[in-house]
C-alpha positions as CSV (number, residue, x, y, z in Angstrom):
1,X,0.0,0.0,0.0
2,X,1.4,3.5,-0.8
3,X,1.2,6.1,1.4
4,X,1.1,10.0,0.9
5,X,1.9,12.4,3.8
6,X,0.3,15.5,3.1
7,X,2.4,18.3,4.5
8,X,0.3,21.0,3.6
9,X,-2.4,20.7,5.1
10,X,-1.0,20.9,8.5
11,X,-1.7,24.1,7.7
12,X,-5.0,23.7,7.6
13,X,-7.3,25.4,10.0
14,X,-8.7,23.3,12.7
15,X,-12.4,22.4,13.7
16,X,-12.9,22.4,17.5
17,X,-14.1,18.4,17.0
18,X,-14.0,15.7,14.5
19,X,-17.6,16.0,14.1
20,X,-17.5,19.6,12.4
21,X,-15.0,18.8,9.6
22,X,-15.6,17.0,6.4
23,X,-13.5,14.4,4.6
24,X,-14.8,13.2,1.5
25,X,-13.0,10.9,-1.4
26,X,-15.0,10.9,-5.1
27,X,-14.1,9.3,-7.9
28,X,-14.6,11.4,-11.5
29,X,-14.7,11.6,-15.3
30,X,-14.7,14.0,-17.6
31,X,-17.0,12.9,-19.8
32,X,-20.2,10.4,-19.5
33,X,-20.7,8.8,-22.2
34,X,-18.2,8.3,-25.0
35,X,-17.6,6.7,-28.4
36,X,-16.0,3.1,-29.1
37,X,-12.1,4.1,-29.5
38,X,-12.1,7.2,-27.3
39,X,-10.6,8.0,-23.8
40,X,-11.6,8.6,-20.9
41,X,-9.7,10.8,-18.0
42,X,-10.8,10.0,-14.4
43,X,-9.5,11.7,-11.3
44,X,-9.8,10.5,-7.8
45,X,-10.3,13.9,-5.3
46,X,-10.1,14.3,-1.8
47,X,-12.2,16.9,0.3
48,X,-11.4,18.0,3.6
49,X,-12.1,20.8,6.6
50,X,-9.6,18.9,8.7
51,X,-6.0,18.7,9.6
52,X,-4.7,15.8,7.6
53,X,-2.0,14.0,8.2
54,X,-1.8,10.5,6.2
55,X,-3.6,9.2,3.8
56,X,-2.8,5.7,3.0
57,X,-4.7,3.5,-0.2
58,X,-6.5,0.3,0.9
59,X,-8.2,-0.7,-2.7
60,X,-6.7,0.9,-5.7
61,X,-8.8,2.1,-8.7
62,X,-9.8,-0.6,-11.3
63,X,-12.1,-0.8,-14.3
64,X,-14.1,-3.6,-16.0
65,X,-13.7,-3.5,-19.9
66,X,-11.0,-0.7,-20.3
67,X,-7.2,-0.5,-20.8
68,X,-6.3,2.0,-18.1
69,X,-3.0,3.8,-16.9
70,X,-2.3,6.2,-14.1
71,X,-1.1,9.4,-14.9
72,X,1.5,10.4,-12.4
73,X,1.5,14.0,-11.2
74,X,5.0,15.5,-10.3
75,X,3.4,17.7,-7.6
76,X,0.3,17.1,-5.2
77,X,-1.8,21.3,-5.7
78,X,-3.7,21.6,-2.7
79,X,-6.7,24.2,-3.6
80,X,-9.3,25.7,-2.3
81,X,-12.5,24.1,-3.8
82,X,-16.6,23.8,-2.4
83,X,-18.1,20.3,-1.4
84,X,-21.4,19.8,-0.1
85,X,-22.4,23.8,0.1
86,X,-18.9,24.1,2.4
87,X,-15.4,25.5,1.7
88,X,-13.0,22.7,1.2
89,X,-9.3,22.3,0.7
90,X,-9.1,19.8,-2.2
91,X,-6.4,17.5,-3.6
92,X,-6.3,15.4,-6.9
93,X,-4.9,11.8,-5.7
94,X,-4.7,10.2,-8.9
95,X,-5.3,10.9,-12.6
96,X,-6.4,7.7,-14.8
97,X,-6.5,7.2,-18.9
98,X,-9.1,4.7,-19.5
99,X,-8.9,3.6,-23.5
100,X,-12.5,1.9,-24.0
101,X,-12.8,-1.5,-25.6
102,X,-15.8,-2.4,-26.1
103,X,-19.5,-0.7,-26.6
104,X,-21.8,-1.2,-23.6
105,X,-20.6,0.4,-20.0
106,X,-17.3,0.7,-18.6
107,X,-16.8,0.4,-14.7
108,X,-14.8,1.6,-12.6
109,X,-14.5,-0.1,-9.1
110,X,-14.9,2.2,-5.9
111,X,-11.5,3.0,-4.9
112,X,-10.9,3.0,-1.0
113,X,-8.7,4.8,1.6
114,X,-7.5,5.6,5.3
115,X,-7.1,8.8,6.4
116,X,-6.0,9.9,9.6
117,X,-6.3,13.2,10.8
118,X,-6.4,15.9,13.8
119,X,-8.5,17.8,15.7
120,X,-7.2,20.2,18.6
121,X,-8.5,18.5,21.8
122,X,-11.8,20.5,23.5
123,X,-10.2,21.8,26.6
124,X,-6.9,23.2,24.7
125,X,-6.0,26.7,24.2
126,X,-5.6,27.2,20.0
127,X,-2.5,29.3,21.1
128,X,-1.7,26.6,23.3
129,X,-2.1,23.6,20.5
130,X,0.0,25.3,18.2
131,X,2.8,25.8,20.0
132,X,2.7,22.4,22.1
133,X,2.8,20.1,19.5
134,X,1.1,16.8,19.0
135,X,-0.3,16.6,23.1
136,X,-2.9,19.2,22.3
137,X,-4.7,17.0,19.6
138,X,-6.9,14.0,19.2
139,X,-5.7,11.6,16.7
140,X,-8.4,10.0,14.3
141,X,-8.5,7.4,11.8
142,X,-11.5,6.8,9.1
143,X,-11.7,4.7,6.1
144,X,-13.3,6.2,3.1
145,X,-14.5,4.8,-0.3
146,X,-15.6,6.1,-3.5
147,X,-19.1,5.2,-5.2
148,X,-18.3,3.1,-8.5
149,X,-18.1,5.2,-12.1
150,X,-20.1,4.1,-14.9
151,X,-19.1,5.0,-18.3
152,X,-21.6,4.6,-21.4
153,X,-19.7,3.2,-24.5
154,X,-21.3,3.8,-27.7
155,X,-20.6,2.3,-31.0
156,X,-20.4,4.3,-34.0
């Protein structure tokens, strides 16, 4: 399993409890319906209020009745970005070419991962938490998945 450590968003505001934040992995493509022959480009993104600090993949993207490769990026962007009505911080995981091989639907599998995370404990000072280090936090863990992808194929 490979893991990413996400350095940038310790600077990340944090929530005063793991309840307020968000963390959200979805799985997307660029286009919906395609012709036999074409490609497709699909991007895994991650969402989050919260101070990140691993994020580690448990099932890795596959697709039924594609040719697919990962595109690697050279840098991880961290932007600022809207999910469910809130401000987010956003970060493309992966980038995938799926070449399409026959007509019918294309699917790709949910893709799943473990993120832990922070959350400045309730009775700590913000000023405090910064400046103390990890004993002012709570340490979390969650496992997240993706729903699946389907891709209409069409044959021209």
């Amino acid at each position: 399993m490979k893991t990413l450590l996400f350095a940038l968003f310790l600077a990340l505001s944090l929530p005063a409890a793991a309840d307020d934040g968000l963390l959200k992995v979805v799985l997307k493509a660029d286009k919906g319906e395609v012709a036999l022959g074409d490609s497709v480009e699909c991007s895994l993104m991650f969402y989050t209020t919260l101070n990140v600090r691993d994020i580690e993949y448990i099932k890795s993207f596959r697709a039924d009745n594609a040719k697919w490769r990962k595109i690697d990026a050279d840098t991880l962007e961290l932007r600022l970005d809207s999910c469910d009505g809130r401000r987010v911080h956003s970060v493309e995981l992966a980038r995938y070419v799926l070449r399409l091989l026959k007509p019918g639907y294309i699917t790709a599998k949910p893709v799943k991962i473990a993120v832990s995370y922070v959350t400045v404990k309730p009775d700590a000072d913000p000023f405090e938490a910064f400046f103390e280090g990890d004993g002012a936090y709570e340490k979390h863990y969650r496992q997240l998945s993706t729903d699946g992808l389907s891709i209409k194929v069409i044959d021209d």
